[in-house]
Each structure stands twice: as structure tokens, then as C-alpha cells.
C-alpha positions, 0 to 999 in steps of 0.5 A: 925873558922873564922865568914866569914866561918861560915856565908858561911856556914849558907849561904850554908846551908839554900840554900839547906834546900831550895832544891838548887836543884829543888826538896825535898823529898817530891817530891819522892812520895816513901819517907820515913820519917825516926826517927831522935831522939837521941837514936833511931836505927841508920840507916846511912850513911857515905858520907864523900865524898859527897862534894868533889863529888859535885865539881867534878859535880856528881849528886844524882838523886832519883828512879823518876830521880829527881834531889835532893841533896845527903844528903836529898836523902839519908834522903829520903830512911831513913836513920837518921844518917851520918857520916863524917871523919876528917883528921888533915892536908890532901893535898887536903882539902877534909876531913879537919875541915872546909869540916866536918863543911859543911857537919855536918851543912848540916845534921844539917839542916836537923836534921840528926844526926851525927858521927864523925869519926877521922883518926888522919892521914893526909890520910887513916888510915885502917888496913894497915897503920896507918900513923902519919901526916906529923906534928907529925912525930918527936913528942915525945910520950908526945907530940903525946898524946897531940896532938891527945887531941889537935886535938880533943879538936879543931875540936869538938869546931868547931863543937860545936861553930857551934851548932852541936852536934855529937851523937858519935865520933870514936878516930881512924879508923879500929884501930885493930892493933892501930893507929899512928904508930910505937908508937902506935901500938897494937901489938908492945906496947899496952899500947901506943895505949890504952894512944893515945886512952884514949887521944882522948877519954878524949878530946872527954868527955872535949867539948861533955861529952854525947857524946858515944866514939866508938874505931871501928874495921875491920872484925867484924866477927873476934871474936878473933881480937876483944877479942884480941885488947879489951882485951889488952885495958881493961888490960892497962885501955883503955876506949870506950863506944861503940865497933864499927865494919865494915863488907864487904861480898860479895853476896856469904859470906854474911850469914855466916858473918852475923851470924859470926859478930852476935856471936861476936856482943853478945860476946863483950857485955857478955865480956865487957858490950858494946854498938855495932855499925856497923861503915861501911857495904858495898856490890858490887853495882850490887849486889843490891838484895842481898846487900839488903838482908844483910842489911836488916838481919845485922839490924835485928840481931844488933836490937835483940841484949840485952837491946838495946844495938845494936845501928845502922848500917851505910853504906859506901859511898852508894852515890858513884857511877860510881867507884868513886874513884875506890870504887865500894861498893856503892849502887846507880848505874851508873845513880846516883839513889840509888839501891834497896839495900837502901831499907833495910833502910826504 
């Protein structure tokens, strides 16, 4: 990273730790001040967006109708953590390594603390497709496994030239069938997504030893994708230390997959010994009561979880508002203020 980028950032960021919005959480007579120690539960969120929200002109408003910065807003409702994805080359900018870096900085800033969340694709890489980036597409197999160690090594020493610190780093995105497709996936040759994945788990170790590594899954109230891809891992020398979930119910279903992602929550620790994360939760943003309610039930489930062993949960995008992007999963309304839903946080 160039010096003028990192002056630009530190720049920007003591901006904002001035409140380059008028005010600060202080001002929300409602404000909570959530633990930020390393270890504790996390309460997060994933704001990857967030930045190119901003260049759009959204803005974040707290339950007074203040203006105030959406990462501070959110630190605000208590929440203790953000995390962030990365893409290797995407077309527009957004989500590359120097977006991470403003957004990291500025969680830093705040003392959040951080999860950073690689695709390994130049777009969205989820349970439908798992897309090479355009520059590794004609890579041999040797060459994919060095450059996901390649990719990894350099975005986290960005990150740590930088003085940031991520708590946890995912190697892929919603990777139940693999990643890096057709070479990696799960399901046509197993042993090639547990190398992809030891790859990034390696590279992760080599620039933050203590990091946790969490390989993340969708559907987490699906005992038998998790047993399957966990399994097949473990049988070709996979490594994880955490095992990450997303859950999407609706307000009708929410109970039933809460209890559903709770049985397979103390199956993957009986069976593997694992730490849970809920990587990505999410309900319908008018829907804010009972989004509440899930959360606030999925939190007290991962904190019953033995020995601790239920790490925190992180909610999708809540600041995105007004279908941003089509996404209506968010949990502020169509006025930027944040939805009841939040408060599960506090």
C-alpha cells in the first residue's frame, strides 16, 4: 500500500473519529456501550456496503433523527464487531483491498473489532456460484492453491502494515459445495476444496497466527450439508477452527430454524469440537418485531452453547435500507433509522 493511501486513510479516519457528521453516539441519549474486548460474545455486523452507500449519498440516521456515521451508529445499538468481504479484482472497486482498508481503519477507530471475509472471486461467490477471478481462470491447480495463499498473504499484510488486526478471517463464502469452481468443488473432488481451503487457512496463520480461521456455510439449520461438507473435510486433512453459519428465516419460520440451527450448532461441537459463528443472519426489514425476536432468541441459544464455545452473531448489511441493491434484509427503514430489530443487540 502505497504511503499516500495510507495518509488518506488515517486522514479520513480521524475525520470521522471527530464525528465528520455532527454528531457521536453520545448525542443518542439511547446509546449503548457495547464490550469491544477480544473473546467476548460477538454482537455484528457486516457493512461491507457501507462505503459505496455513502458515494452514493445515503445517510444513517439514529432513532432522534441525528445524522451519524453508519459504523458509529451501529457501535451505538451495540453491536461490537464488523465484518467486511474482500474481492480479488472486482470491476467496480468496491470491496477491493483498499475499500477493506477504509472500512477496517474506520472500525479500528472505533475499537470495533474485525472479521474479514474472502470470496476469492472478483464478485459474489455464494451457494450458486463460486466464480474464479478473471485472473486465475487458466491457472493450473499449483498455481490456484498459490494464489489463494498469495491473495491472503497480501491483503492481511495491508491490513497488518496498517495496525489492524482482524479477530477472524473466513477462507471463502457460503462454500457448501467449495469454492473456486470447477476445481474446487466439494462435490466433484473434495480433496481439491480442503487444499484451496488449507491454502488460505495456511496464509491466514503465516501474517496473524492468532487469528481464528472460520470456513462459513449457508443454511445453517441443515444438519446434513454441514455433516456432509465437515465430514468430507476432515477425511482429506481440512483445517478450520471456526464453523461459520448463515440463517434467513422469515417471520413465520423463524422458531422452528432457530431451534433446527441450535441442534446442529451442539452437533458440530459434539462431532468436531468447533467454535459456531453465525456469519450472516438476516430477516425482511418490516418485519422488525419479529426480527427482533429471532435475534434476540438466536443470541441466547449461541450464548447457551458449551464451554463458550458460541462465538457471536453478525447481522447482514442491517444499514442497508431503501432496496439498496435489491436487498431488503436490512434492519433500518426507509427513513435511514435503524428498526427495532437492533435492539436484540443491546
Amino acid at each position: 500500500m502505497k504511503l499516500y493511501i495510507k495518509h488518506l486513510i488515517i486522514a479520513l479516519s480521524f475525520i470521522v473519529s471527530l464525528g465528520f457528521i455532527s454528531c457521536s453516539e453520545d448525542d443518542d441519549n439511547s446509546a449503548t456501550n457495547p464490550d469491544l474486548s477480544s473473546g467476548t460474545f460477538a454482537k455484528g455486523a457486516d457493512v461491507s456496503w457501507i462505503t459505496q452507500m455513502e458515494a452514493s449519498g445515503k445517510k444513517f440516521y439514529n432513532a432522534a433523527g441525528a445524522e451519524m456515521e453508519g459504523i458509529r451508529l451501529l457501535r451505538s445499538l451495540g453491536t461490537n464487531s464488523v465484518r467486511l468481504r474482500i474481492w480479488v479484482d472486482p470491476v467496480d472497486g468496491w470491496c477491493n483491498t483498499e475499500d477493506l482498508l477504509v472500512k477496517a481503519y474506520r472500525a479500528k477507530n472505533l475499537g470495533m473489532r474485525i472479521m474479514v471475509d474472502f470470496h476469492y472471486s472478483d464478485t459474489w461467490a455464494d451457494p450458486s456460484k463460486q466464480v474464479k477471478p478473471a485472473a486465475w481462470t487458466n491457472l493450473s491447480f499449483t498455481e490456484l492453491k498459490n494464489a489463494v495463499a498469495n491473495h491472503t498473504k497480501e491483503v492481511l499484510n495491508v491490513l497488518k502494515t496498517n495496525g489492524i488486526t482482524p479477530e477472524w478471517v473466513q477462507v471463502g463464502n457460503e462454500t457448501g459445495n467449495g469454492m473456486l469452481w470447477d476445481d474446487g468443488k466439494a462435490e466433484d473432488n473434495m480433496k481439491n476444496y480442503a487444499d484451496l481451503n488449507n491454502a488460505g487457512y495456511d496464509a491466514v496463520k503465516a501474517v496473524f497466527p492468532d487469528a481464528k480461521v472460520i470456513v462459513h456455510l449457508q443454511n445453517g439449520q441443515d444438519n446434513g450439508l454441514f455433516r456432509w461438507l465437515f465430514d468430507g473435510l476432515k477425511s482429506n486433512n481440512g483445517k478450520w477452527d471456526v464453523i461459520g453459519m448463515s440463517l434467513y428465516p422469515s417471520a413465520d419460520d423463524w422458531k422452528t430454524m432457530n431451534n433446527d440451527c441450535l441442534a446442529n450448532m451442539k452437533d458440530m461441537i459434539e462431532r468436531y469440537g468447533s467454535e459456531i459463528m453465525l456469519c450472516e443472519v438476516g430477516m425482511s426489514w418490516d418485519e422488525a418485531e419479529a426480527s427482533k425476536a429471532f435475534l434476540t432468541d438466536l443470541i441466547e441459544k449461541t450464548k447457551s452453547l458449551p464451554d463458550g464455545k458460541g462465538l457471536g452473531v453478525f447481522y447482514w448489511e442491517p444499514q442497508a435500507y431503501g432496496s439498496w441493491n435489491a436487498y431488503t434484509l436490512g434492519a433500518f427503514d426507509d427513513s435511514g433509522k435503524p428498526t427495532v430489530a437492533l435492539d436484540a443487540f443491546r
